[in-house]
C-alpha positions in Angstrom: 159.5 -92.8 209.3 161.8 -95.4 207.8 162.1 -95.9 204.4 161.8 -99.0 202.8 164.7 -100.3 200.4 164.1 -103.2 198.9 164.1 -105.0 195.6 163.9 -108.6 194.0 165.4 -109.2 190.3 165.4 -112.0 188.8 166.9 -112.6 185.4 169.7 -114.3 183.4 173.4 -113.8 184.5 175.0 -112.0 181.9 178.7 -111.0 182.8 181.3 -109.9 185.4 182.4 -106.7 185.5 185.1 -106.8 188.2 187.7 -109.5 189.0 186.2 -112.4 189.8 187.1 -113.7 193.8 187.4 -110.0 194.7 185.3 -108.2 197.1 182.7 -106.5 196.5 182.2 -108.5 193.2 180.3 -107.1 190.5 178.2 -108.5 187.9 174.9 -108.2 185.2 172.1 -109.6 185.3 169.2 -108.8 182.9 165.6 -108.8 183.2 163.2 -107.8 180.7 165.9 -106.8 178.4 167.0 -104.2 181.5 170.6 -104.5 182.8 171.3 -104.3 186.2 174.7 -104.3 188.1 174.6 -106.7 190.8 177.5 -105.6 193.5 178.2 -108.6 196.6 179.8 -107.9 199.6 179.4 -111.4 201.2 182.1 -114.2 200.8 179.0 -116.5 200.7 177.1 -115.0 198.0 180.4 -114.7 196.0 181.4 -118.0 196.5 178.1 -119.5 195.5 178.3 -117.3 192.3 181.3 -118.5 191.2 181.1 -122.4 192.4 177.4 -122.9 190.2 177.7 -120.4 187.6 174.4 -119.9 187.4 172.4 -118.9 183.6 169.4 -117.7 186.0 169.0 -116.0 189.3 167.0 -113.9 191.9 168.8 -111.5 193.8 167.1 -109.8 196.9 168.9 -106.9 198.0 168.6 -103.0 198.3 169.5 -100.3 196.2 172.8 -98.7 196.9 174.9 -96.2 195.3 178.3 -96.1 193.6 179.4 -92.8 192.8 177.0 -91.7 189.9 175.4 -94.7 189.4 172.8 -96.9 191.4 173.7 -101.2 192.4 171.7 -103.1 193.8 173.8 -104.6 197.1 173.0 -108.5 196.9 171.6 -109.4 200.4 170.3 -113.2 199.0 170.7 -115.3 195.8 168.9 -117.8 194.4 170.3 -120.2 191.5 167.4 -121.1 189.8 167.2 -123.8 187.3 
């Protein structure tokens, strides 16, 4: 059976934490006073960030993980007002 890996936060954009314009970009978002590290792969979703600089966004992605800790890989953002 296939395991499902999905999930949606949505939150306020907090920070980068890599360089920005370098892939896989990093960056928090927080929801519910939770932090989450945001990683994107895709020259679109990074470009997008970095054109709007959002305050608010949903991210739908999938879990991944880095090492010793667990990203969520960005698959789709939304810039919300």
């Amino acid at each position: 059976m296939k395991q499902l890996n999905s999930v949606i936060v949505e939150g306020d954009f907090q920070h980068f934490t890599s360089k920005k314009g370098t892939l896989p970009m990093t960056f928090i978002v927080e929801c519910n006073k939770q932090h989450f590290t945001i990683s994107v792969k895709s020259d679109i979703i990074a470009e997008a960030v970095l054109k709007n600089k959002p305050k608010k966004v949903r991210i739908v992605g999938r879990l991944e993980r880095y090492g010793h800790s667990v990203h969520v890989l960005a698959e789709h953002l939304e810039i919300k007002a």
